[in-house]
C-alpha positions, 0 to 999 in steps of 0.5 A: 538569714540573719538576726540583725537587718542588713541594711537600715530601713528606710523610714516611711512618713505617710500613707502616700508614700507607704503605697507608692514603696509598696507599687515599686517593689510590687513592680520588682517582685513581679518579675521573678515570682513565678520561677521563684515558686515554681523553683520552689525558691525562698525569697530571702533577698526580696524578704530583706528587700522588703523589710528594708523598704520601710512598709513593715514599720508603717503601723509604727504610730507617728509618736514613736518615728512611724508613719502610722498609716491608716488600716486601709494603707495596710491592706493595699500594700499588702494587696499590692504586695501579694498580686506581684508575689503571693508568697512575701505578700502573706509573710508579714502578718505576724510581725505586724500582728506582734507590733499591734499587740505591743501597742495594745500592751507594752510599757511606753518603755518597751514600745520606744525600744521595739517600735525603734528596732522596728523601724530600724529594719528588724522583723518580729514574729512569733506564734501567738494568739490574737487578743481574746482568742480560745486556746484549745484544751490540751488533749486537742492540741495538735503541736506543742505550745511556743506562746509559753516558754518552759524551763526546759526549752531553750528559750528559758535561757533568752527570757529569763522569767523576770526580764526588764521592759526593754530585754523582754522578747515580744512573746513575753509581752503577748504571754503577760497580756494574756495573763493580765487580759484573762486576770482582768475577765475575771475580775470584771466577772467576780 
C-alpha cells in the first residue's frame, strides 16, 4: 500500500450524504466479502476504495472543510460498513481516534495541516491510547512501547524531538498530549 492516497477523496458535506456513501459502498463491499475472508484476502482495493470515498474524513468539523457529522452518523456508517464486511468495517477506528485527539490537542496549525491531508484521502493510524487511559507498569507489559519513540528505533529519524507544528507526526502529537494531560493532573492535584 502506498503512503500517499491514490486517488483525491471525495468531500462529504453533511450527515445525509455520509450514510447514503456509506449504503453505496456497503452494497459493493457486500458482494465479495465472504470469498474475500474466507480466502483469507486483504482488501486493499476496498480499503482505498473506502478511504477515497470520503467517510474517513467525516469527523473533520466543518471549520477546517469537513463535514462534521454528528456521532450517531459515525456509528451507522460503520454499522453499515461492517454488516457488508466485517473486516473494513473495524479498520477505521484508529484513524479516527488519531483525528479525535488531533481535535482535542493539536495547534490550529497542525489541525489545518492534517485535517487537510485528512480530507485529501490519507489514512492515520498508529497505537496509542485513549485520553486518560493507565498504562500498565513495565514489568506487565506484553509488546514494546510504538506510543514513545527511542533514539534507537527508526522513528527517531522521522520525529526528530523538536518537530514543527505541521512536520510533527500525529504520535508526537498524542505523546505530547499525554505529557501535558499528565503535567496538568498533577498541577490541578498540588
Amino acid at each position: 500500500m502506498s503512503a500517499h492516497p491514490q486517488q483525491p477523496a471525495h468531500i462529504i458535506r453533511s450527515d445525509a450524504e455520509a450514510i447514503e456513501v456509506a449504503k453505496r459502498l456497503a452494497e459493493r463491499f457486500a458482494v465479495d466479502a465472504s470469498a474475500r475472508d474466507r480466502e483469507r484476502r486483504l482488501p486493499v482495493a476496498e480499503l482505498d476504495e473506502f478511504s477515497a470515498s470520503g467517510l474517513w474524513g467525516i469527523t473533520v468539523p466543518k471549520a477546517y472543510g469537513g463535514a462534521g457529522v454528528s456521532y450517531v452518523t459515525v456509528a451507522e456508517v460503520i454499522k453499515l460498513i461492517s454488516a457488508a464486511d466485517p473486516s473494513l468495517g473495524q479498520i477505521p477506528q484508529n484513524h479516527l481516534g488519531v483525528v479525535d485527539i488531533l481535535l482535542q490537542t493539536a495547534t490550529e496549525e497542525q489541525k489545518r495541516h492534517y485535517f487537510g491531508k485528512v480530507l485529501a484521502g490519507y489514512r492515520f493510524g498508529n497505537a496509542f491510547s485513549e485520553a486518560k487511559s493507565k498504562t500498565p507498569a513495565p514489568s506487565t507489559r506484553r509488546f514494546a512501547s510504538t506510543a514513545t519513540p527511542r533514539r534507537s528505533t527508526a522513528r527517531s529519524s522521522t520525529a526528530p524531538a523538536r518537530c514543527s507544528p505541521i512536520s510533527c507526526p500525529p504520535w508526537v502529537i498524542t505523546k505530547r498530549a499525554r505529557r501535558s494531560s499528565a503535567s496538568s493532573s498533577a498541577m490541578r492535584q498540588a
